[in-house]
N, C-alpha and C positions, 0 to 999 in steps of 0.2 A: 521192222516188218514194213514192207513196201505198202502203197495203198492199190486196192482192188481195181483194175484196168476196163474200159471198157470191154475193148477183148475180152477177156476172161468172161465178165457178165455175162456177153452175150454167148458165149461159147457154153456157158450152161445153161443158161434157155437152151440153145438149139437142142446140146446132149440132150436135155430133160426132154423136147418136146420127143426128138428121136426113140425115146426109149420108150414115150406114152403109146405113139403111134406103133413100135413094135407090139405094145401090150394090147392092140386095138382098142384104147382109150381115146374117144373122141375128147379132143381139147381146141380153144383158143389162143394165141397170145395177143393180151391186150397191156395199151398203159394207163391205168387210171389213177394213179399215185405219183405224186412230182418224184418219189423218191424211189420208185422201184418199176421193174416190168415184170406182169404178172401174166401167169398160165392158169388159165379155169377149164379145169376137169372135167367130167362126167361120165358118170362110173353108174349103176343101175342102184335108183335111193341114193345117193349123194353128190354132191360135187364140191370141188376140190380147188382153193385158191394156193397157188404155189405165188410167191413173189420172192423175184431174184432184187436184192435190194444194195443200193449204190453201197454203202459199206462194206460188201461180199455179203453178207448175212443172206440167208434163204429164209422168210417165214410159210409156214403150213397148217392151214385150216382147213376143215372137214366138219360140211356142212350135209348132217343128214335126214333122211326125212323120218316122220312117226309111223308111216304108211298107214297112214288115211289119208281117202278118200273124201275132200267137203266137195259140196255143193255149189251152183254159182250165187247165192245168197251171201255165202265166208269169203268167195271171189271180191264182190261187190263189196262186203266191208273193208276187207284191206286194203282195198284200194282208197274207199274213202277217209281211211286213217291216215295213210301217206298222204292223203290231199289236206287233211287236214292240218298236220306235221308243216307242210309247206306251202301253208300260207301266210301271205305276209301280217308281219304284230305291227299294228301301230303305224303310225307314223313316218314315211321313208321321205330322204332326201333325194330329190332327183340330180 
């Protein structure tokens, strides 16, 4: 078995993106993974990471919502979680 071409990759991104836009599915294509190019969705209550990945492999996540409704109070926490997640530990080397 041959290995997966870039050609090919990208020919399915395009088909994929081709066929979201037929379905009037507003999408992206982004690359945030050294190892894949990725399509993010948006579908009403969910969105959708497709990544077309350097081995040919496709992976598919479906990210949906509880449908609630918070406050900007719940805004303001998560945010301050992720700030907190990312701050520096300790002691760094310059």
């Amino acid at each position: 078995m041959s290995e997966p071409s870039l050609k090919s990759a990208l020919d399915g991104v395009w088909k994929m993106s081709e066929r979201l836009k037929t379905a009037g599915v507003h999408h992206e294509i982004k690359s945030y993974r050294y190892d894949a190019i990725s399509i993010f969705a948006h579908v009403p209550g969910e969105y959708w990471e497709i990544d077309f990945c350097e081995n040919g492999s496709i992976d598919f996540e479906v990210y949906k919502s509880d449908g609630s409704i918070k406050d900007p109070a719940a805004l303001d926490a998560a945010i301050q979680k992720i700030e907190a997640l990312n701050e520096p530990k300790g002691k760094q080397c310059l």
